[in-house]
Each structure stands twice: as C-alpha cells, then as structure tokens.
N, C-alpha and C positions, 0 to 999 in steps of 0.2 A: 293253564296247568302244564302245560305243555314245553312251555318257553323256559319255565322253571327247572323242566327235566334235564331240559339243556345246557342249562346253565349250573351244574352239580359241579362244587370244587371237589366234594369227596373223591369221585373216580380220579381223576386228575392228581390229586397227591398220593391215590394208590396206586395207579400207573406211573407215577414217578419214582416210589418207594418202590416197584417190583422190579423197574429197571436200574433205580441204583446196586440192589441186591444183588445184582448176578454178578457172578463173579467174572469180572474185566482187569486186566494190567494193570490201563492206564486209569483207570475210571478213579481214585484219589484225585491224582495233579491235575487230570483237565477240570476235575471240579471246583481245587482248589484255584486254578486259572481263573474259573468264571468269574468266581466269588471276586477275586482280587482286581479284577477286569472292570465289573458292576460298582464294585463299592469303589474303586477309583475313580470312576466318571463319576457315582451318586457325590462324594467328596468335592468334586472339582465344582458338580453343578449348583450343589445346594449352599459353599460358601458365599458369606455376605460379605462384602467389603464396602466403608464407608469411609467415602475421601471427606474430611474436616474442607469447610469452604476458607479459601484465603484469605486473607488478614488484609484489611482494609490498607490500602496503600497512607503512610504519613505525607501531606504533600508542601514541600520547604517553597513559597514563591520567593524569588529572586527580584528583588527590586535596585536598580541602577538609579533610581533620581533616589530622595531625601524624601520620606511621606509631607512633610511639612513646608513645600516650595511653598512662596509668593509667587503673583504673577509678573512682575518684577523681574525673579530669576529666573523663572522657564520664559519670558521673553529673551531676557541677556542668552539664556544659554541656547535658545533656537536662533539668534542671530550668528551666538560665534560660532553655531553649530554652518548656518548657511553659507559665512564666510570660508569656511572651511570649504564646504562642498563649491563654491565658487572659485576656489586658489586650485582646488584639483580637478576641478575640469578645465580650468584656463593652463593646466599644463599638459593634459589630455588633448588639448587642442592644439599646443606649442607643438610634440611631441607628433600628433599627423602632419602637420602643416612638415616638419622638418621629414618624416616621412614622403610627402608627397615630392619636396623636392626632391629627395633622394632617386624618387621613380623618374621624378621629367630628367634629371640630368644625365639618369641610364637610358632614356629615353632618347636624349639627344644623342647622345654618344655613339646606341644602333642606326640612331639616322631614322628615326619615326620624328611625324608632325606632332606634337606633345600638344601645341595648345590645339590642335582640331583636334584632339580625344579629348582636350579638359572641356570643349566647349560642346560635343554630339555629348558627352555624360552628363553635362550642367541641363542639355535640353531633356536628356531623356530623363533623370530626375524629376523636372519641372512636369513632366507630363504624367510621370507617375505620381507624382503630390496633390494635380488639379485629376487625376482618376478617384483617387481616393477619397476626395473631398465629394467631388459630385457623388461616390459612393455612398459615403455619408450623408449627402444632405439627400439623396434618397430617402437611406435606410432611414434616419429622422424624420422628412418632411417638414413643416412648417413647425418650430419651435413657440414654445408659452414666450419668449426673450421675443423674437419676433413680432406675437401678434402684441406686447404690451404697446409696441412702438409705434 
C-alpha cells in the first residue's frame, strides 16, 4: 500500500498545475521551448525509414571465342595463338641480347673486364637455380613420378 502512495501521479500534475500558475515573465516561451525541444527529438526518434533493397544486378558475359568451336579450331587457334607468343619472345630476347651488348661495349670502353662479370654472374645464377631446386625437392620430397619408376 505504501509503494502505491508513492507512486500518485495526482500530486505531481497538481504541483505542476500550481507552478505553472504563478505568475512568471518567461514561463510561456520556456514552455513553449520545451514542448518544441521534446517533440523534435520524439519526431526525429520515432521516424521509420525503409531503404527498398537493390535491384538484382543484369549480368551481360562477354564471350571472345564462338559458342560453337570444333576442336579443330581451338586447336588452330591455340597453335597461332603459340606462334605468336613464340615470335614475341624471340624478339624480347633479340631486344636483351642487343641490350646486353650495349652494356659490354660501355663496358669496354670504361676499361672493366666485361666477360669476368658475364662469367661470376653466369656462376652466381647457376648457384642460385641449383638453391632453389634442392629447395624444392626439399619442400616436395620423393614425388608419386619418382616412386612409379
């Protein structure tokens, strides 16, 4: 019974009602403040906003060969395709080689030994080709190719 006493909203809107009553200046606009203060934030919190989920993407695949090859023409065209990547690295290869002379004949020219740097870089290559292998056959060990034989 007790908790109930405590809990009375009567007193509370009649102390409210006795203090709005007096007569105060400002006691209008700061109420009118509150109100507009309260119900801005109730406004801001209680709106819903629902975002529409996005529209399934159309997805156009782009195909370079013909659905309908033989095997016929994806042979032909992996060969002239190979031919190809073979003409352009055999000029990738023209192309250092005429670099490299470029370097020995500057080379000559400052008065360095050109072929004992072409031949300490030919061994240190070698040594890092047979590193990398014993790395490998490390990290591998005995391959299935191995034990069939």
């Amino acid at each position: 019974m007790r908790l109930i006493s405590r809990l009375n909203p009567a007193e509370g809107v009649g102390d409210f009602w006795a203090y709005i009553r007096r007569p105060q200046p400002y006691r209008l606009p700061i109420l009118a403040l509150s109100f507009l203060m309260t119900g801005s934030l109730l406004f801001w919190v209680v709106q819903e906003r629902y975002y529409m989920p996005p529209e399934r993407p159309e997805i156009t695949y782009i195909t370079t060969f013909a659905p309908g090859r033989t095997d016929a023409e994806i042979a032909a065209s992996n060969r002239a395709n190979q031919e190809r990547q073979d003409a352009l690295a055999a000029e990738r290869a023209e192309r250092e080689e005429l670099r490299r002379e470029i370097y020995r004949s500057l080379g000559r020219a400052t008065g360095m030994d050109v072929d004992r740097i072409e031949r300490e870089a030919a061994e240190e290559q070698a040594r890092e080709e047979a590193a990398e292998a014993a790395r490998r056959a490390a990290l591998v060990g005995d391959s299935v190719a191995e034990d069939s034989q």
